[in-house]
VOGURO-614078 format. One line per field, with one value per residue (C-alpha): residue number from 1; chain; x, y, z. Coordinates in steps of 0.1 Angstrom, whole numbers. Layout:
residues N
num NUM_... .
cadena A_... .
east X_... .
north Y_... .
up Z_... .
END
This chain:
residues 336
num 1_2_3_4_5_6_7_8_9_10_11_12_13_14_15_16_17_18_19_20_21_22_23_24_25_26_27_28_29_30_31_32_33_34_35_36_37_38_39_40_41_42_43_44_45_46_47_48_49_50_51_52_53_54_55_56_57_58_59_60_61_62_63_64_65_66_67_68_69_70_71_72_73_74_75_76_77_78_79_80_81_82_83_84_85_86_87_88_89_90_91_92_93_94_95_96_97_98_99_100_101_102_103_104_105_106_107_108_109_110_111_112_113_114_115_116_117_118_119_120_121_122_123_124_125_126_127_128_129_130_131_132_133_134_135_136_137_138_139_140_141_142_143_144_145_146_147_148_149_150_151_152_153_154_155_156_157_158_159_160_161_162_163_164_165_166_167_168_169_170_171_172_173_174_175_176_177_178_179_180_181_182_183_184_185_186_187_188_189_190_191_192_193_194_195_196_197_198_199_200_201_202_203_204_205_206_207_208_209_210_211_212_213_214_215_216_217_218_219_220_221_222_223_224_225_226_227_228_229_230_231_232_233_234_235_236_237_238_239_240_241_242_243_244_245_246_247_248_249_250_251_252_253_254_255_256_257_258_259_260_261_262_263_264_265_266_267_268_269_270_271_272_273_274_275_276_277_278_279_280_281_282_283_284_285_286_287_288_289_290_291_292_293_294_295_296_297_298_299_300_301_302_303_304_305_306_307_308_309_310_311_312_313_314_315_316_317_318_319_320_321_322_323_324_325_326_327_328_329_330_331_332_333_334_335_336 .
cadena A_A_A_A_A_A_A_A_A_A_A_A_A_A_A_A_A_A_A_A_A_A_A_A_A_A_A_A_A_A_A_A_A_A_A_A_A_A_A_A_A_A_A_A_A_A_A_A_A_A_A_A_A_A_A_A_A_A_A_A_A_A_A_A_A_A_A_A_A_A_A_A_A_A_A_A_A_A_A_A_A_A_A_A_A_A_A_A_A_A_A_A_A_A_A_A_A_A_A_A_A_A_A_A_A_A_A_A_A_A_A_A_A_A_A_A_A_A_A_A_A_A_A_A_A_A_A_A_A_A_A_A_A_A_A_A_A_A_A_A_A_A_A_A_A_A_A_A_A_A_A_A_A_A_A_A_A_A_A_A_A_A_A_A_A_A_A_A_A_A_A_A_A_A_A_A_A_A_A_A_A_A_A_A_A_A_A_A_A_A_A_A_A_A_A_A_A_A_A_A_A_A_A_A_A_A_A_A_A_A_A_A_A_A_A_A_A_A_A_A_A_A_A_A_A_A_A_A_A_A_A_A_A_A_A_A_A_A_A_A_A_A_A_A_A_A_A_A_A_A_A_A_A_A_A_A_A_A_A_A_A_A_A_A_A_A_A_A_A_A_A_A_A_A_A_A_A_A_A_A_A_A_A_A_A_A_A_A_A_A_A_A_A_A_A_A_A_A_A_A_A_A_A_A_A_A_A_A_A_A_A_A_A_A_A_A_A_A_A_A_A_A_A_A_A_A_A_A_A_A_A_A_A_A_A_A .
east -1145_-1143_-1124_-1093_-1093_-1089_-1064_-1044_-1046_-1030_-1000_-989_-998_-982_-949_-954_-958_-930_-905_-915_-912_-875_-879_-911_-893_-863_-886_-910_-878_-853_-879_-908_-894_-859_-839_-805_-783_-765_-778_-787_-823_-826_-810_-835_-865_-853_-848_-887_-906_-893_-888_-925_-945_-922_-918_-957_-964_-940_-961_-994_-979_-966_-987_-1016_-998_-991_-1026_-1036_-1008_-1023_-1054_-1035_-1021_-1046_-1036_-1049_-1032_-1002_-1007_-1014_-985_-959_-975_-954_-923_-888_-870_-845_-866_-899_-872_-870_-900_-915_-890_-905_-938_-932_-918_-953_-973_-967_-979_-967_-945_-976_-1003_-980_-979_-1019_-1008_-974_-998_-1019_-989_-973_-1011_-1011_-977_-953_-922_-912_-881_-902_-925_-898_-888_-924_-925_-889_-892_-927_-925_-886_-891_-921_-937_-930_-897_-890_-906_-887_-854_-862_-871_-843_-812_-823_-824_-792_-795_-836_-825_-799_-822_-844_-818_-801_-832_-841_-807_-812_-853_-838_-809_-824_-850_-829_-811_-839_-851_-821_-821_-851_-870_-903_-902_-900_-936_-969_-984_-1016_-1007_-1000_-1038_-1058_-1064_-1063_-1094_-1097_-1114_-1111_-1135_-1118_-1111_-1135_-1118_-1121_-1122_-1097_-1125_-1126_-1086_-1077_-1108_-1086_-1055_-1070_-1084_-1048_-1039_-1062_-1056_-1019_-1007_-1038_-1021_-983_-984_-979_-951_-935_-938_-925_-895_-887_-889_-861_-839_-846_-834_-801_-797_-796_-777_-755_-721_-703_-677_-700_-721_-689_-674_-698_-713_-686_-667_-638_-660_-659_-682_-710_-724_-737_-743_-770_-785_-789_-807_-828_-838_-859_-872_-904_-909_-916_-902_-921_-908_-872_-861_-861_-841_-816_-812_-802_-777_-759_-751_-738_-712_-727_-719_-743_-737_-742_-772_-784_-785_-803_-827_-838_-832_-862_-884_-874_-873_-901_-911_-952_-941_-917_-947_-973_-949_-946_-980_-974_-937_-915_-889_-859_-869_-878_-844_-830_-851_-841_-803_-803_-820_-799_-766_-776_-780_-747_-734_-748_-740_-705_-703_-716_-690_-663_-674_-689 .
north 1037_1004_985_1014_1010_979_978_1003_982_952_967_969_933_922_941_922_887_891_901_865_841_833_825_804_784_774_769_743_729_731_734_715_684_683_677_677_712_718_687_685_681_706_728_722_721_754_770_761_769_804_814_801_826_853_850_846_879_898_890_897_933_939_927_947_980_968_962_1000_1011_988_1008_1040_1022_1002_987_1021_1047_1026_1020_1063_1072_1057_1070_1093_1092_1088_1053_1059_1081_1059_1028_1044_1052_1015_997_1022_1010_978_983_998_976_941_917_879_877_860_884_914_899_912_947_940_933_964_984_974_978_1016_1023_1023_1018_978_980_1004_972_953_974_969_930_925_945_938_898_903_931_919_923_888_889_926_913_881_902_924_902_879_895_930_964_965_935_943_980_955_935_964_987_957_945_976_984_951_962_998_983_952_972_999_973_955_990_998_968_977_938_953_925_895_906_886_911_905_921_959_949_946_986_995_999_1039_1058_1035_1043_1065_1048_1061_1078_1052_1059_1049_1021_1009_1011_993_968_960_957_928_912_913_893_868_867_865_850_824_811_814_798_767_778_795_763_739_765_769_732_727_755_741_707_729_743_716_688_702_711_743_730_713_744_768_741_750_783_801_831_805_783_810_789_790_823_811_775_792_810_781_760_788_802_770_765_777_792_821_843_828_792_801_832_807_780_811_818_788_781_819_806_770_789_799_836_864_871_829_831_866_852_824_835_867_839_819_850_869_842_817_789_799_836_824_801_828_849_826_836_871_872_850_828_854_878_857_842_877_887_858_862_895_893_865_881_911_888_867_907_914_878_884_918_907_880_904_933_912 .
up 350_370_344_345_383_380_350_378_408_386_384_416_421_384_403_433_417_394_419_438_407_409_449_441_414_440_469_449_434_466_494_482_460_475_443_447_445_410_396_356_368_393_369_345_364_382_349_334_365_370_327_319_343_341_301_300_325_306_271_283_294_264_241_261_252_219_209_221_197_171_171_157_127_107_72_51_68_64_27_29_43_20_-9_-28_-8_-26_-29_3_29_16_27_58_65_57_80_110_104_103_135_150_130_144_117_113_80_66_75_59_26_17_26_8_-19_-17_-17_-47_-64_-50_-68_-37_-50_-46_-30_-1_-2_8_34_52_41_61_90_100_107_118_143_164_197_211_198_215_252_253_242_271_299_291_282_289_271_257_237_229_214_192_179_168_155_135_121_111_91_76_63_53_33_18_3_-8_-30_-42_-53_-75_-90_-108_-101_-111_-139_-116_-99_-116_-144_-124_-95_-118_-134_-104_-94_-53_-37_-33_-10_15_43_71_106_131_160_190_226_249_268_233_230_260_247_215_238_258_228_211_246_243_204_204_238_231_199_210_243_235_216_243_268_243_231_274_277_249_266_299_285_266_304_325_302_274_285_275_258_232_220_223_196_168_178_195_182_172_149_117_96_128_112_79_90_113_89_67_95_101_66_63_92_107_137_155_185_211_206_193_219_249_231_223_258_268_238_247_284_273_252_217_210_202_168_156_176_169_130_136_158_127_99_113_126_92_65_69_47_49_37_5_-6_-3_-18_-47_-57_-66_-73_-99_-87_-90_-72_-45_-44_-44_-18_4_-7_3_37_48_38_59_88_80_78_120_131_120_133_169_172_163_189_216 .
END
């Protein structure tokens, strides 16, 4: 009882303190240390004070609610409810759960696993493997809090097409070859043991141990990833970003996804840097794709990978994925 009176009372005071954090930023930077109007520095400095709390608040909110909705949708009655479902709606399905069911793109490659051993079809698999790590909940709040709903529902309904029609290909192409014989031998567990119905004290429990699990590891992340775009912010002129990631530079859409398929990092350190690259002049499709090339495509998931697929299908998969993103990169620059 006393812990949901308190969980109510924070919010007023979370709306309160949030509201306050760009005038606190300016008055340390302006009022406090004095620096100089419009210079690089101030700039700068401005920019990381008032992004780190309010980035930070914004993922402990989130992430909170997030971890009660984890508590619906374990790994089992995942793996239950795409059993049996056609290769299309069974597509569909999977990418919307791995919406809801915010794993890393390393942690959904067991249940990946277990769902290929069940007999879900592998391009359904897929569906699950891609949209889970690329559609995330630090990803989603940092969208939001940044650049605002418009560009957050984007980023969800793009990643969601890619997940839906990536594994839709890799279905019809009939890859079931290219997967390690071992994986078809070893037999699912079944009968996996119910989940027991949990209260909502022990729901909002699991909600603030996913905020101490997850904004525990990625804030560090987060800081360095502000730094870098406070840095982009305060010193790199327009003209230089626009050159090789603006609209005019054609070639900036698959040079991004190239950087970005190999490189590892997640939402929390690469969403800030994004930020600051879109208002020094790079355009939102370049930066759209590289910013779902590193979340989507990382080099820890293609090694794990390695250990229960062969090396062509893993180079499909990854062909695939990125040309979907190359496809919504392309498309952004051409609409917005």
């Amino acid at each position: 009882m006393f812990k949901r009176i308190g969980l109510v009372l924070l919010v007023p005071v979370w709306i309160a303190v949030f509201a306050l954090l760009k005038k606190a930023a300016d008055g340390v930077i302006l009022g406090l240390i004095k620096l100089p109007a419009g210079a690089p520095l101030t700039e700068a400095l401005r920019f990381f004070l008032y992004e780190v709390p309010k980035v930070l608040m914004l993922l402990v909110l989130i992430v909170f609610v997030v971890g009660i909705i984890r508590t619906f949708f374990s790994p089992e009655r995942t793996r239950r409810a795409l059993e049996g479902k056609s290769l299309f709606s069974g597509n569909v399905l999977a990418a919307g759960l791995g919406i809801v069911t915010p794993f890393c793109s390393c942690s959904a490659i067991p249940l990946f696993l277990g769902f290929v051993e069940s007999g879900i079809p592998l391009g359904v698999t897929f569906s699950f493997l891609i949209s889970a790590p690329m559609i995330n909940e630090v990803a989603l709040v940092l969208l939001l809090g940044l650049f605002g709903w418009k560009t957050a529902l984007l980023y969800v309904s793009t990643g969601l097409v890619i997940a839906i029609a990536a594994g839709w290909t890799i279905g019809r192409l009939k890859l079931e070859r290219f997967v390690e014989p071992w994986v078809y031998e070893t037999k699912a567990q079944a009968g996996a043991s119910e989940e027991s119905r949990l209260s909502w004290a022990d729901r909002v429990a699991a909600g603030l141990d996913a905020v101490k699990s997850i904004v525990g590891r990625v804030w560090p992340y987060i800081i360095a990833g502000i730094a870098v775009g406070s840095a982009v912010h305060g010193y790199v002129p327009e003209n230089f970003m626009a050159s090789f990631m603006g609209k005019s530079a054609w070639w900036s859409v698959p040079l991004a996804v190239l950087i970005g398929v190999p490189l590892y990092s997640n939402a929390a350190g690469i969403i800030p840097i994004i930020q600051s690259l879109l208002e020094k002049g790079a355009s939102l499709g370049t930066a759209l794709a590289f910013m779902m090339s590193v979340i989507g495509l990382s080099l820890p998931e293609t090694i794990i990978l390695k250990k229960v697929l062969k090396l062509p299908l893993i180079l499909i998969f990854v062909g695939i994925v990125a040309a979907g993103i190359m496809i919504v990169g392309f498309l952004f620059n051409l609409v917005f």
